[in-house]
N, C-alpha and C positions, 0 to 999 in steps of 0.2 A: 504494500500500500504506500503511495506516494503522497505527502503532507506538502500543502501549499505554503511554500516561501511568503512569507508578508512583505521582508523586506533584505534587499541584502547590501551589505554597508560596504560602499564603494570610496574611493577617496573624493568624489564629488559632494558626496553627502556628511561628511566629516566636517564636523564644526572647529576650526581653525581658533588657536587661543589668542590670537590678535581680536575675531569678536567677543570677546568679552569684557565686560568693564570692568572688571578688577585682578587685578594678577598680585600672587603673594609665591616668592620664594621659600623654601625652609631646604635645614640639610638636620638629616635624621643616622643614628648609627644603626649599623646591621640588625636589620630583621624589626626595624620599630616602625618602617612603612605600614605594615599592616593595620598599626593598632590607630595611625592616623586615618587612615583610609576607612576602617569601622566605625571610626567617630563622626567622618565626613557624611557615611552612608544614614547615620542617624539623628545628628545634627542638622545639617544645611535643608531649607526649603526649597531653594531654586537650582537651576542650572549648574552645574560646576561641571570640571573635568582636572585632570592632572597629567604630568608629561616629566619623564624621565631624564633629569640635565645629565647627570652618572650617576651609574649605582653605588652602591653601600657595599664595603668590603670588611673585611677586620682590621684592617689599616687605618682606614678613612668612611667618613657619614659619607652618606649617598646624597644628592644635591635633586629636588625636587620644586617643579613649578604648579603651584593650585592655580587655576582660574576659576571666578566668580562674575554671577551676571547682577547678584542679590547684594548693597552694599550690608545691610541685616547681617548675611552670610561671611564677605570677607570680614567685616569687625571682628564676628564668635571668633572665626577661624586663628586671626591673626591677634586675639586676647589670649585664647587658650595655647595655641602653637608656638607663642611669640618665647 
């Protein structure tokens, strides 16, 4: 049985982090990505997305870009991340 595609995500339909209005850097050490990304999924009310500047090794934090459409949202974000 064949399942109808809804939609399949092309890079034309990729929302680019230049639209969004607010961007926040952080750099995080190995393996604490997760537990901000949990917090994003249950926190933030609007739009966001996130983008890997380097990863996180035992050496060195890994260097992460949030974007935000909600200013609501980059504030939480950047009080509690900060």
């Amino acid at each position: 049985m064949k399942l109808p595609i809804e939609r399949i995500v092309t890079p034309d339909n990729i929302r680019q982090g230049e639209s969004f209005n607010y961007a926040r850097e952080i750099a995080r050490p190995f393996g604490e990505i997760d537990r901000v990304l949990s917090w994003c999924k249950t926190e933030l009310v609007s739009e966001w997305r996130w983008q890997v500047v380097s990863t996180s090794s035992d050496r060195a934090p890994g260097r992460y870009i949030f974007y935000f459409d909600s200013d609501r949202d980059a504030a939480a974000f950047a009080l509690f991340w900060a």
